[in-house]
MARZATI-682616 format. One line per field, with one value per residue: x, y, z of N, C-alpha, C in turn; residue number from 1; residue in one letter. Coordinates in nm, 4 decimals. Layout:
# MARZATI-682616
n_east <- c(X	...)
n_north <- c(Y	...)
n_up <- c(Z	...)
ca_east <- c(X	...)
ca_north <- c(Y	...)
ca_up <- c(Z	...)
c_east <- c(X	...)
c_north <- c(Y	...)
c_up <- c(Z	...)
nr <- c(NUM	...)
rest <- c(a	...)
//
This chain:
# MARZATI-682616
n_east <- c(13.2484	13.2803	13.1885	12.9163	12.8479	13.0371	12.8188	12.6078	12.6930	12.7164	12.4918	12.3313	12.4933	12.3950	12.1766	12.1306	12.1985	12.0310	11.8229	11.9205	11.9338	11.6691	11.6387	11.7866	11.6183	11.3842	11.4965	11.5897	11.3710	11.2475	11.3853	11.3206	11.1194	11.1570	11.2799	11.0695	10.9767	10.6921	10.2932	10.0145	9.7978	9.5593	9.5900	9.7572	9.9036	9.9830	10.2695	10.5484	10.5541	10.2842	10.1525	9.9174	9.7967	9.9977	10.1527	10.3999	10.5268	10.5798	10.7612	10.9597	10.9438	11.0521	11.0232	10.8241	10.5229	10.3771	10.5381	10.7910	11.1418	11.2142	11.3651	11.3943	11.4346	11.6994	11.7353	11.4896	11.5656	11.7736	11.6878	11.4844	11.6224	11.7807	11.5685	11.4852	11.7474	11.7832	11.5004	11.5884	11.8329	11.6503	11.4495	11.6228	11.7181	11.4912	11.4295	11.5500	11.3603	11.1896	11.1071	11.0835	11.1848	11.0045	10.7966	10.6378	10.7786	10.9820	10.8707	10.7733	11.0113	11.1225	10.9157	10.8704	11.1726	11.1449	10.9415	11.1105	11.2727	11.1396	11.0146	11.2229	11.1914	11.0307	11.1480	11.1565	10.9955	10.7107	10.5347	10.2258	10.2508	10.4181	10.3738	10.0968	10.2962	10.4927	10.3263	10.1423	10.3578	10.4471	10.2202	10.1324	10.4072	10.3969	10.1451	10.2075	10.4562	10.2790	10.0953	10.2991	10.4625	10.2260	10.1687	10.4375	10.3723	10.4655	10.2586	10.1859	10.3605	10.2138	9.9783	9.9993	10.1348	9.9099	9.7045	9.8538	9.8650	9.5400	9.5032	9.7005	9.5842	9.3515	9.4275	9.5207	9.3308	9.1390	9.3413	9.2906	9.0040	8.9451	8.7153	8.6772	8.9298	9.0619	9.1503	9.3541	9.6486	9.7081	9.5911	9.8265	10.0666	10.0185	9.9483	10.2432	10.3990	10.2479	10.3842	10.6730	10.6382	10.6604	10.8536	11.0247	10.9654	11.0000	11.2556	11.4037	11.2986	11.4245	11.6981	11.6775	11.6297	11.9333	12.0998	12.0492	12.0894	12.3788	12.4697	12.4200	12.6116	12.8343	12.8761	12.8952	13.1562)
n_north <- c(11.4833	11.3116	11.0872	11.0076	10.9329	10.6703	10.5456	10.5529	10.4136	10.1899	10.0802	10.0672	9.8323	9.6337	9.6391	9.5177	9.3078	9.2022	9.1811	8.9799	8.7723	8.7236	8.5864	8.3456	8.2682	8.1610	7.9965	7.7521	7.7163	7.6212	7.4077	7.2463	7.1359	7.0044	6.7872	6.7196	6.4620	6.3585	6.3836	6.5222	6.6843	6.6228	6.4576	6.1985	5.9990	6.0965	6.1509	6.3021	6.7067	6.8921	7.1664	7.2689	7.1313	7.1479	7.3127	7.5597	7.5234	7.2471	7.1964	7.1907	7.0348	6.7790	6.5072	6.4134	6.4228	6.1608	6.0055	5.9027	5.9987	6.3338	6.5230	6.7348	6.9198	7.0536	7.2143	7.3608	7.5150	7.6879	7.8610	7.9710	8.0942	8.2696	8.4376	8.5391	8.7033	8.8728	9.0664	9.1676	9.3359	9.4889	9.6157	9.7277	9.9441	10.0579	10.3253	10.5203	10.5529	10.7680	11.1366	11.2446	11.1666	10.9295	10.7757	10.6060	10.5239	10.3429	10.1801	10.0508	9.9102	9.8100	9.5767	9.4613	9.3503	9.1850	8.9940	8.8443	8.7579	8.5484	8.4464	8.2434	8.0511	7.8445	7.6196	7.4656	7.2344	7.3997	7.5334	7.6416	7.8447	7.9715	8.0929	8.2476	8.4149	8.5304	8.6649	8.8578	9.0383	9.0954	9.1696	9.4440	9.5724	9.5590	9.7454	9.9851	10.0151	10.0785	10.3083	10.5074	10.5410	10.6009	10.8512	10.9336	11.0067	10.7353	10.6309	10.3828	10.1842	10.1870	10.1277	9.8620	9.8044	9.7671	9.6072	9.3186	9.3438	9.2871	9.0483	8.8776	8.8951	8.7655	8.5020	8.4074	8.4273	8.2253	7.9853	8.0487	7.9849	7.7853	7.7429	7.7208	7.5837	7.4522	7.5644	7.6954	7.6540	7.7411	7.9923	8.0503	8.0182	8.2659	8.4686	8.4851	8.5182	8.8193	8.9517	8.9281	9.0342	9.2985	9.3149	9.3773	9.5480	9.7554	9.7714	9.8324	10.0929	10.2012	10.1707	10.3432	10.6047	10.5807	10.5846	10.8024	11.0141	10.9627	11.0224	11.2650	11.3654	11.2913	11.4316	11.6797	11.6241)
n_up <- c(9.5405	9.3500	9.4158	9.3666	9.0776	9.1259	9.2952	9.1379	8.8595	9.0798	9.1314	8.8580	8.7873	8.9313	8.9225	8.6247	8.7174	8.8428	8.6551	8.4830	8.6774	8.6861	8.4684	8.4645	8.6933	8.5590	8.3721	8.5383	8.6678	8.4486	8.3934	8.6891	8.6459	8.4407	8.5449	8.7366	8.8813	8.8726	8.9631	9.0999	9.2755	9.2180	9.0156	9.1283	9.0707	8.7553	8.5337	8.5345	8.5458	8.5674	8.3703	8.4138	8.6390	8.8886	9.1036	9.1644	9.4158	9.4514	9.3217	9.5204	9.7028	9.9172	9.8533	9.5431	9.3738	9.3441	9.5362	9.4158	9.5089	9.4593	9.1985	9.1108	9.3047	9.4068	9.1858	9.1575	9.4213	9.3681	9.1249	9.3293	9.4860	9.3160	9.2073	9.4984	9.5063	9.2841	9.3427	9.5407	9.4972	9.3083	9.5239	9.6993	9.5375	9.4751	9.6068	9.4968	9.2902	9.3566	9.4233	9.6914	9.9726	10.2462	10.5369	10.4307	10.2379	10.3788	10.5393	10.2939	10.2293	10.4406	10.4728	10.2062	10.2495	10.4435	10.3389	10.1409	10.2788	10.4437	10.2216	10.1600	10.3625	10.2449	10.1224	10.3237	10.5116	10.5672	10.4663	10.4380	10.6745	10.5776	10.3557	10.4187	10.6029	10.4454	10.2716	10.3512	10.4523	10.2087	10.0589	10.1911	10.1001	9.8519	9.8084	9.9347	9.7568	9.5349	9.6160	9.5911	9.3724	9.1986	9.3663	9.2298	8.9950	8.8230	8.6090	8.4525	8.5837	8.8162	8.7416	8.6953	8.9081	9.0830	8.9168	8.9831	9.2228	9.2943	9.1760	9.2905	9.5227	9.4644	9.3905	9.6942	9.8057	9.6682	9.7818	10.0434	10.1129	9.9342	9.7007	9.4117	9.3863	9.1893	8.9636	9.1034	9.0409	8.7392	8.8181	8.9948	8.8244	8.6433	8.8215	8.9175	8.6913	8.6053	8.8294	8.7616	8.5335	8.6215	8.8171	8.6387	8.4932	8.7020	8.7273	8.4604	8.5075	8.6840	8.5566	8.3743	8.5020	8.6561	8.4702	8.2903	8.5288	8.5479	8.2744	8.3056	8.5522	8.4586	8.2393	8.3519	8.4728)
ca_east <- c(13.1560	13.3257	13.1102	12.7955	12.8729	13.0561	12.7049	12.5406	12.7428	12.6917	12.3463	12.3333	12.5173	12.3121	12.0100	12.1510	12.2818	11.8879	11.7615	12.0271	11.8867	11.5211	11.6064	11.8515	11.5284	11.3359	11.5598	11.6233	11.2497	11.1858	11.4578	11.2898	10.9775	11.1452	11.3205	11.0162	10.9257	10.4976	10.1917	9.9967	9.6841	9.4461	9.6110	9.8887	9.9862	10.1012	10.3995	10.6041	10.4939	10.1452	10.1327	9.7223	9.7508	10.0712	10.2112	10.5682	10.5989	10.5568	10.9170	11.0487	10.9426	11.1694	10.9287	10.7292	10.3152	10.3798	10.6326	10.9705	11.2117	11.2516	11.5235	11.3854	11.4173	11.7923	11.7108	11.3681	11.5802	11.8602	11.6070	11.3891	11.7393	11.8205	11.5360	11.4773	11.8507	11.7185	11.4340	11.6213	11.8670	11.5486	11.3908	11.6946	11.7016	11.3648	11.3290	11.6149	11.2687	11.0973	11.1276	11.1048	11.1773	10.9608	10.8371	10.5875	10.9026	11.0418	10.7502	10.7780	11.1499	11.1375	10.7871	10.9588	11.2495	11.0860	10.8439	11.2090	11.3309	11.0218	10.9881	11.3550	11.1587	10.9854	11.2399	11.1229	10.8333	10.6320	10.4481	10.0950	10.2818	10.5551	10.2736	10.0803	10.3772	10.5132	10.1552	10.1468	10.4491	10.4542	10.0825	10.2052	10.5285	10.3342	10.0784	10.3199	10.5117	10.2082	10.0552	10.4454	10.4586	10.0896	10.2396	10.5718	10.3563	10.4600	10.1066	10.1847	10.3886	10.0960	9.8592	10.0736	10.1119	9.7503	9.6713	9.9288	9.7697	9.4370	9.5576	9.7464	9.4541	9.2531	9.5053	9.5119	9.1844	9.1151	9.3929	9.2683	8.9175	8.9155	8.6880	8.7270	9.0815	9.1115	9.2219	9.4753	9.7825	9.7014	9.6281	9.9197	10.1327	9.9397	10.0211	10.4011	10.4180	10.2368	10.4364	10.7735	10.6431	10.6372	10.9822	11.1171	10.9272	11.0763	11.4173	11.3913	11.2639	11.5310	11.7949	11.6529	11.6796	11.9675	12.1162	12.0399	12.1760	12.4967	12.5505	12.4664	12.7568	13.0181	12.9012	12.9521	13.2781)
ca_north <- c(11.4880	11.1875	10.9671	10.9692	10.8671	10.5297	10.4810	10.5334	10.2857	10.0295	10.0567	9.9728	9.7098	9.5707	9.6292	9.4134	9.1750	9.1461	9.1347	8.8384	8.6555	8.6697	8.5047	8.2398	8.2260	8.1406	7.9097	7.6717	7.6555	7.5240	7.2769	7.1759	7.1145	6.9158	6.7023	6.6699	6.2801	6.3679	6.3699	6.6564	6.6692	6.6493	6.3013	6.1707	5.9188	6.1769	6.1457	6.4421	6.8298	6.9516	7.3385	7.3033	7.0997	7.1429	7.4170	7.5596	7.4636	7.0991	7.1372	7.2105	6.9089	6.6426	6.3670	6.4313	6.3899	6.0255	5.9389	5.9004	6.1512	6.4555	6.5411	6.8899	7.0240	7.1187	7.2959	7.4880	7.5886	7.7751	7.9408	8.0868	8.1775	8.4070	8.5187	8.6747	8.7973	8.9329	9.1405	9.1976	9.4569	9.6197	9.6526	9.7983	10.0841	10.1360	10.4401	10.6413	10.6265	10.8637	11.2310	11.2551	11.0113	10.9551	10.7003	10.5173	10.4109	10.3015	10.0748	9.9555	9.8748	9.6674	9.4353	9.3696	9.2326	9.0305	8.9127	8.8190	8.6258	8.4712	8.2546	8.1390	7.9049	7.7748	7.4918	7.3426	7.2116	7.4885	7.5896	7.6958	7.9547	8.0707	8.1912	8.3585	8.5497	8.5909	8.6785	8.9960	9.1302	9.1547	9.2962	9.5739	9.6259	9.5978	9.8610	10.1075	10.0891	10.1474	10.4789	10.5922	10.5298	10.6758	10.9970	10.9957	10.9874	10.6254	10.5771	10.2381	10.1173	10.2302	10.0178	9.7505	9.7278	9.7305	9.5002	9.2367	9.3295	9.2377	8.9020	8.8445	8.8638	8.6662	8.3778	8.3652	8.4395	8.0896	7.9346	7.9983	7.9463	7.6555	7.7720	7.6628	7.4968	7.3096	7.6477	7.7870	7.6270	7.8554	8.0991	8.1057	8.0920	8.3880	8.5690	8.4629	8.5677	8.9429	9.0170	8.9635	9.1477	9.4255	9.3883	9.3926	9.7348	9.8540	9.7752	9.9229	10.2422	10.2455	10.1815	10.4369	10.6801	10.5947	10.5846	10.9679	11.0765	10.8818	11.0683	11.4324	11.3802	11.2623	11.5846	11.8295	11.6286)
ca_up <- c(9.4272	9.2704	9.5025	9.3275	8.9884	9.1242	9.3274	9.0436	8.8411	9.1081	9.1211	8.6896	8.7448	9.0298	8.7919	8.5042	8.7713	8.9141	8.4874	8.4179	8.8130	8.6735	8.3505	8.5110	8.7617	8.4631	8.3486	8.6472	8.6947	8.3132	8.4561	8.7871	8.5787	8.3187	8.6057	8.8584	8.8693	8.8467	9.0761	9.1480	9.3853	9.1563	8.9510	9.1949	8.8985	8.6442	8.5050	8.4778	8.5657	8.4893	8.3967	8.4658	8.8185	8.9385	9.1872	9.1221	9.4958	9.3945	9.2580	9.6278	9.7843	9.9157	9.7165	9.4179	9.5010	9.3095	9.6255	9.4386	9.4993	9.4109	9.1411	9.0636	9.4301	9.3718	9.0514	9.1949	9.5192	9.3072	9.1149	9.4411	9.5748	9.2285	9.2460	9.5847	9.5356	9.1512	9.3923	9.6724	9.4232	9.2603	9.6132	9.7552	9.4804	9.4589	9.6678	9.4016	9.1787	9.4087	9.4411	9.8319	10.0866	10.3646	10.5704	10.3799	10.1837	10.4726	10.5237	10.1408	10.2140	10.5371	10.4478	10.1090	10.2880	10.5209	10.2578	10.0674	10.3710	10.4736	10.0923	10.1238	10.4415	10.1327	10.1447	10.4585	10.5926	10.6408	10.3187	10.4821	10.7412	10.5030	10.2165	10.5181	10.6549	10.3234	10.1829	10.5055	10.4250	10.0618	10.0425	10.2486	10.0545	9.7084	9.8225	9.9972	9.6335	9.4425	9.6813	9.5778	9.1919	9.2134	9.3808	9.1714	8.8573	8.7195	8.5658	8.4129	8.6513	8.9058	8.6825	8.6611	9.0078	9.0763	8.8317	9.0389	9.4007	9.2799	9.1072	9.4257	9.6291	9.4306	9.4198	9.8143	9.8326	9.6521	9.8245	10.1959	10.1178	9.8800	9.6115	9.2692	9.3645	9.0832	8.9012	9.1301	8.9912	8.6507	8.8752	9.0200	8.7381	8.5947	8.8973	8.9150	8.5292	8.6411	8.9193	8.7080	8.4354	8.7100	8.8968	8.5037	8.4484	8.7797	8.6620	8.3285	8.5390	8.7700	8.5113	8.3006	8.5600	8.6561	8.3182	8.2943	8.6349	8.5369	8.1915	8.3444	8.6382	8.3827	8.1943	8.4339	8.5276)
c_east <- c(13.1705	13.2409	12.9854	12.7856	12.9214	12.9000	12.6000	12.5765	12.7326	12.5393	12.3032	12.3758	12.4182	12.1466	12.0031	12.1704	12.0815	11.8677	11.8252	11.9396	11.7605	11.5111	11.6871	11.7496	11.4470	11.3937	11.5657	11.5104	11.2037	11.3033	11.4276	11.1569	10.9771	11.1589	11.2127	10.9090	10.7378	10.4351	10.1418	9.8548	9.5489	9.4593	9.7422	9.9821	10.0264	10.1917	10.4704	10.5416	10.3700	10.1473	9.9720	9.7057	9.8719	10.1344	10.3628	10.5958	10.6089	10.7126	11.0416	11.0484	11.0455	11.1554	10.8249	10.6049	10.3035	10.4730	10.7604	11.0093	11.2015	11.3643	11.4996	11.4406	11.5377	11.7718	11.5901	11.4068	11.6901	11.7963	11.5211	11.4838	11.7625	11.7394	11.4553	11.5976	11.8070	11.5997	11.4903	11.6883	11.7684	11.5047	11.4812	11.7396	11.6114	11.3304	11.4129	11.4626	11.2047	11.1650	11.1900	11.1188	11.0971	10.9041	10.7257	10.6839	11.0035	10.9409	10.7902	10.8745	11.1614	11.0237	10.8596	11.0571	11.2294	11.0285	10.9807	11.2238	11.2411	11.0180	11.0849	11.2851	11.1154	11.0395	11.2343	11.0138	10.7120	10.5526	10.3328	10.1724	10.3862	10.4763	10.2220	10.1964	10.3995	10.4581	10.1723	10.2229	10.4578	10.3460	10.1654	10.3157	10.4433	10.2551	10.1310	10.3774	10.3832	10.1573	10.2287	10.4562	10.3278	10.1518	10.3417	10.5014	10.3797	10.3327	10.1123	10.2538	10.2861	9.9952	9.8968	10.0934	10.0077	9.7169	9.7321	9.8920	9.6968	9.4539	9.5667	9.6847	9.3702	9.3049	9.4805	9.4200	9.1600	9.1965	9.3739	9.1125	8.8551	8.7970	8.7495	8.8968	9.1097	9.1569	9.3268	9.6075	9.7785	9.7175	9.7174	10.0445	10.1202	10.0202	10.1988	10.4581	10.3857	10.3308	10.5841	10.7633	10.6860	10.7524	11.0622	11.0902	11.0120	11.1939	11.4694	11.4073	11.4004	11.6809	11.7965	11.6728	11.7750	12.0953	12.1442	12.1006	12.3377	12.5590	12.5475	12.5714	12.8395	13.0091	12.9315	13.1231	13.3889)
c_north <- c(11.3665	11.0322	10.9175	10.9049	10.7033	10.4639	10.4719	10.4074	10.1761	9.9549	9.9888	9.8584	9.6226	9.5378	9.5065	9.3393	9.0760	9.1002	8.9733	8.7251	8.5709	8.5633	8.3633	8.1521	8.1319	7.9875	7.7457	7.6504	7.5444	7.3887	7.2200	7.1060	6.9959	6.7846	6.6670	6.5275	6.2595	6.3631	6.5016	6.5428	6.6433	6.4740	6.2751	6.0696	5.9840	6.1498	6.2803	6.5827	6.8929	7.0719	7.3508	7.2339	7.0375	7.2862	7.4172	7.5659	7.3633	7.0788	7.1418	7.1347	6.8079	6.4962	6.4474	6.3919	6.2387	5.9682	5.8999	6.0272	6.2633	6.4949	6.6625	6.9885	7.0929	7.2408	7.4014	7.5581	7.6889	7.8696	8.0168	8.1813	8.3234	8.4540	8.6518	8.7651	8.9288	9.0552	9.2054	9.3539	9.5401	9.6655	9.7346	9.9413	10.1792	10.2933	10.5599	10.6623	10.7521	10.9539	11.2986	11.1907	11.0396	10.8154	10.5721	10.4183	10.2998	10.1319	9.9992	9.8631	9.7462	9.5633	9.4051	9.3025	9.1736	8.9586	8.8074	8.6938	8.5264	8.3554	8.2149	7.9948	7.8019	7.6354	7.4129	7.2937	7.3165	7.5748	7.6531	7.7989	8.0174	8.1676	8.2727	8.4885	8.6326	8.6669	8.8633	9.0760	9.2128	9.2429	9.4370	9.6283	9.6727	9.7237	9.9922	10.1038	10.1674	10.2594	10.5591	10.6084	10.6271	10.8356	11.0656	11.0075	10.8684	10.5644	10.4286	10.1319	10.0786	10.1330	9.8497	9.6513	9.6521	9.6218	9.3633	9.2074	9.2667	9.0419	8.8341	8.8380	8.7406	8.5210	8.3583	8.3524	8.2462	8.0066	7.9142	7.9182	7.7899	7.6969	7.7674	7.6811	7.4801	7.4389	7.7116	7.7699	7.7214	7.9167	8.1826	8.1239	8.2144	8.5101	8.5730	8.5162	8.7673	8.9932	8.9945	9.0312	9.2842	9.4823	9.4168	9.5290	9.7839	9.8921	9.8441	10.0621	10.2609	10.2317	10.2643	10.5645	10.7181	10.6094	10.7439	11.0199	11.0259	10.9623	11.2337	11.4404	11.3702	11.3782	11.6589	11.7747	11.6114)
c_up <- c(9.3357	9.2902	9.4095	9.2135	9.0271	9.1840	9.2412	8.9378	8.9153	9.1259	8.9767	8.7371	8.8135	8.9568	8.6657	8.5759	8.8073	8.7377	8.4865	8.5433	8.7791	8.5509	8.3759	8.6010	8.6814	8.3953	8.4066	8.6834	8.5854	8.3653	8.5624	8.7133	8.5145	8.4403	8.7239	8.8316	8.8389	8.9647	9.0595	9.2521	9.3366	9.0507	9.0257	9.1261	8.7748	8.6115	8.4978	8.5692	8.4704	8.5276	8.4284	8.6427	8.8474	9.0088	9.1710	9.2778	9.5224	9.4078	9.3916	9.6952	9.7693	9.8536	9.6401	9.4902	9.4682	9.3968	9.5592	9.4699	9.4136	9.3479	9.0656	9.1945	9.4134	9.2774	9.0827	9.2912	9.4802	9.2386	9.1958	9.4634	9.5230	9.2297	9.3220	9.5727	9.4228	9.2448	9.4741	9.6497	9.3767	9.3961	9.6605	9.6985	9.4508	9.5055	9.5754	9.2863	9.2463	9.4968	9.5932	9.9102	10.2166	10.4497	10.5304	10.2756	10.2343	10.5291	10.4301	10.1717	10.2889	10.5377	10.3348	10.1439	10.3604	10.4760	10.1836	10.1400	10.3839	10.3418	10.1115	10.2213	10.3177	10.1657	10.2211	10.4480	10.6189	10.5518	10.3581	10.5866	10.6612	10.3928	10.2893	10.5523	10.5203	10.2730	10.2762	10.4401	10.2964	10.0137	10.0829	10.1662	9.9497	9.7282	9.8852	9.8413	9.5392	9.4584	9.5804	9.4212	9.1868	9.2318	9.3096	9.0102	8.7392	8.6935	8.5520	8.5169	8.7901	8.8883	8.7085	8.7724	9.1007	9.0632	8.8940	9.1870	9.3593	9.2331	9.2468	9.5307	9.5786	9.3976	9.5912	9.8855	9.8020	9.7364	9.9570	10.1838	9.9992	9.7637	9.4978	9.2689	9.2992	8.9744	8.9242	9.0677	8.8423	8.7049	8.8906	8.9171	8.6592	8.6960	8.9317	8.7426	8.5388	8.7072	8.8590	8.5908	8.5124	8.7563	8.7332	8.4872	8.5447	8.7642	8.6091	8.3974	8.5899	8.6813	8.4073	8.3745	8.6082	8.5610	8.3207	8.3680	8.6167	8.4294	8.2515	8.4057	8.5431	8.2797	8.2088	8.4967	8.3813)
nr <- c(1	2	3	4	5	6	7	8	9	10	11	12	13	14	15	16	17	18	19	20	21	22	23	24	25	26	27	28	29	30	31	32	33	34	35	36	37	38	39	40	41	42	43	44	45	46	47	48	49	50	51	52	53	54	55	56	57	58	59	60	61	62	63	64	65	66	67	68	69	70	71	72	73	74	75	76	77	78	79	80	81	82	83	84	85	86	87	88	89	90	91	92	93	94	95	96	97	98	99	100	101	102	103	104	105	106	107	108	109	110	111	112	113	114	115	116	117	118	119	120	121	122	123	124	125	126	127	128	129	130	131	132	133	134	135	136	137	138	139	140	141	142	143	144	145	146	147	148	149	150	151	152	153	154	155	156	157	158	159	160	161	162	163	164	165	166	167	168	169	170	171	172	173	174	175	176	177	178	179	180	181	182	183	184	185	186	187	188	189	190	191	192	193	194	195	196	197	198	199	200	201	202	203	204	205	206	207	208	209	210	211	212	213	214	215	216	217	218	219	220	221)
rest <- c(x	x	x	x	x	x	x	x	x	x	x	x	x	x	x	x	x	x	x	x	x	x	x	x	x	x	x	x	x	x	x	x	x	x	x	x	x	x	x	x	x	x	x	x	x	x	x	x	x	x	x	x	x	x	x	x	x	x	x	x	x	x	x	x	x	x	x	x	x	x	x	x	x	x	x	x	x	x	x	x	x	x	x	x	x	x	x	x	x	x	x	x	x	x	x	x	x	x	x	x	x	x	x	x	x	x	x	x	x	x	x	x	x	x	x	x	x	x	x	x	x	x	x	x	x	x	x	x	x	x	x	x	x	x	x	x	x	x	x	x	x	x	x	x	x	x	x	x	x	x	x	x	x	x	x	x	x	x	x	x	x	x	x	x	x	x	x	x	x	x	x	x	x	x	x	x	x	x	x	x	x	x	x	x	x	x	x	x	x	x	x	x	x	x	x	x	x	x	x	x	x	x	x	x	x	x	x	x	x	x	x	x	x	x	x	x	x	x	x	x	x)
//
């Protein structure tokens, strides 16, 4: 009976450990940004990082779009790293939010971690098949969590997630088909700004829940 309380404790911590990843994530990006030499696709003479026409996978390249090096790529590949690890902990507790287990969670579980693995390629060469796979997996995960929040009653989180599919479509949407391009880089920060508002709510949830299950055991013990 002693068991559950320490798994409960390691789960909190794992929760604050993901909170602390996203804001270190956060961090180490405003630092690939500051340090990336300029260019985008749109003015390849820039100086510096443009938040209107620049892609935060700009900062992963081995040269800047102006051909010097790259002296952000260090600094944007420590930040992806924290945080898929920062998701990887909420994803892996996710299913303690919900009542019954079955195997649409099971679904959720394994496309979120392939979607996880899949961006670390990021780092290579391979940017147009890594957003695809990536893109597959994660749909699927995102919409398997939201049917589940939906069923478990997290209204807002339900909305929330919603609200982040749709985005998320309509970023890749522009991105395969080329239609008004010249906005996606907002876009996508828009949608990279939604979808961590989201794993932050999940957090919260899951450390709120487990929060509770943590003080009843040490009650009854």
């Amino acid at each position: 009976m002693k068991t559950k309380p320490v798994l409960e404790t390691y789960g909190l911590r794992l929760l604050y450990l993901s909170l602390l990843g996203i804001v270190f994530f956060i961090f180490f990006y405003v630092i690939a940004a500051i340090h990336y030499p300029g260019g985008s696709w749109l003015e390849p003479d820039i100086n510096g990082f443009s938040f209107w026409h620049n892609y935060l996978c700009d900062l992963l390249d081995f040269n800047a779009i102006n051909g010097k090096p790259n002296k952000a790529r260090l600094y944007a590949i420590v930040a992806l790293c924290l945080l898929c690890i920062s998701i990887l902990f909420i994803w892996s507790l996710l299913p303690k939010l919900f009542k019954t287990k079955n195997n649409i969670q099971k679904l959720m579980g394994g496309s979120g971690y392939l979607s996880l693995f899949s961006i670390l390629f990021l780092v290579l060469d391979y940017h147009d098949i890594v957003v695809r796979i990536a893109g597959i997996f994660g749909l699927v995960a995102f919409i398997t969590c939201c049917i589940e929040l939906y069923k478990t009653s997290y209204k807002k989180l339900f909305v929330l997630g919603v609200v982040c599919i749709f985005i998320f479509l309509a970023n890749y949407y522009i991105y395969e088909t080329g239609i008004i391009i010249h906005i996606l880089p907002v876009v996508q920060k828009i949608t990279f700004t939604l979808f961590i508002m989201w794993f932050i709510a999940l957090d919260l949830a899951l450390y709120s829940m487990l929060r509770q299950t943590d003080d009843i055991h040490s009650e009854k013990m």
